[in-house]
C-alpha positions in Angstrom: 72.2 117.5 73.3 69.2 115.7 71.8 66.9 118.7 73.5 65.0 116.7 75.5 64.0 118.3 78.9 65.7 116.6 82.4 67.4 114.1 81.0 70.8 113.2 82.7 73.6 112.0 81.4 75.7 109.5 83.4 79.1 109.5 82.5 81.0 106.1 82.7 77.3 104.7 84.5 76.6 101.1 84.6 73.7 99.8 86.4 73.5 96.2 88.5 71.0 94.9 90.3 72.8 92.9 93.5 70.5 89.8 94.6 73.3 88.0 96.9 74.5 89.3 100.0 77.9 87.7 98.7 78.1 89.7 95.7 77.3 93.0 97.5 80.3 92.2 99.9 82.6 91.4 97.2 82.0 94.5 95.7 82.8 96.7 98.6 86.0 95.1 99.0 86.5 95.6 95.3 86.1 99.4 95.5 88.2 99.6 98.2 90.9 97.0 96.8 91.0 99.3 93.6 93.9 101.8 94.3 95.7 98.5 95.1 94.9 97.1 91.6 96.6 99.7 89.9 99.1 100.2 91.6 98.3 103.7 93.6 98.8 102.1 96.6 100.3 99.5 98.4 97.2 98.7 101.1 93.6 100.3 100.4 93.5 102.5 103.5 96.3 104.5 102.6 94.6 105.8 99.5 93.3 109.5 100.1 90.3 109.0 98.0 88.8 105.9 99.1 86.5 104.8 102.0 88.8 102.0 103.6 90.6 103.9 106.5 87.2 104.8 107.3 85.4 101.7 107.4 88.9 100.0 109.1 88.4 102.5 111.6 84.2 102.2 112.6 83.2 98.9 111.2 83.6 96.3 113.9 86.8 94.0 113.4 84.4 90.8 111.9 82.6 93.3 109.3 86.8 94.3 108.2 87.5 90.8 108.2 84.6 89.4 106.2 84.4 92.1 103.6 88.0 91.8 103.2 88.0 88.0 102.9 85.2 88.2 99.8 86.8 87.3 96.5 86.8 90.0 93.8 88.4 87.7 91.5 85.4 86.2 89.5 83.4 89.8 89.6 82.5 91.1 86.3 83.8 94.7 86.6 84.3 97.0 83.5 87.3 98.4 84.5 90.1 99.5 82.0 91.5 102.7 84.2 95.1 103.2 83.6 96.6 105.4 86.1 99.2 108.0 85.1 102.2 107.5 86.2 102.8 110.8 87.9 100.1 108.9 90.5 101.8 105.8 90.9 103.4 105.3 94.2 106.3 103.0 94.1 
């Protein structure tokens, strides 16, 4: 819109740099905990759109364990998605 040539627009982008092991495991649960959050599903893996049946299915039963077990409670997530409720599963 401005007219300058090849810039890209990132819709809804934000940017972090991850410098703890920690914090990168946290936020791979957190992707995959998301559906849960808001109520599309019940468990992660039965969510068509996310990567959590996958990664139950080839990560090796410790890698499941210790992602899962990484608190997503103290992450600093902008994240104000409200589902309609023609999505929500009950």
């Amino acid at each position: 819109m401005d007219g300058l040539e090849g810039r890209q627009v990132w819709h809804n982008y934000w940017d972090k740099l991850l410098t703890y092991e920690k914090s990168y495991l946290a936020r791979v649960n957190y992707v995959h905990q998301n559906p849960v959050k808001h109520g599309l599903v019940r468990v992660a893996n039965q969510y068509a759109w996310c990567s959590a049946a996958w990664f139950e299915r080839v990560a090796r039963p410790a890698q499941v364990k210790t992602i899962y077990s990484c608190k997503i409670d103290r992450l600093e997530v902008a994240d104000n998605f409200e589902p309609l409720a023609v999505f929500q599963k009950s």
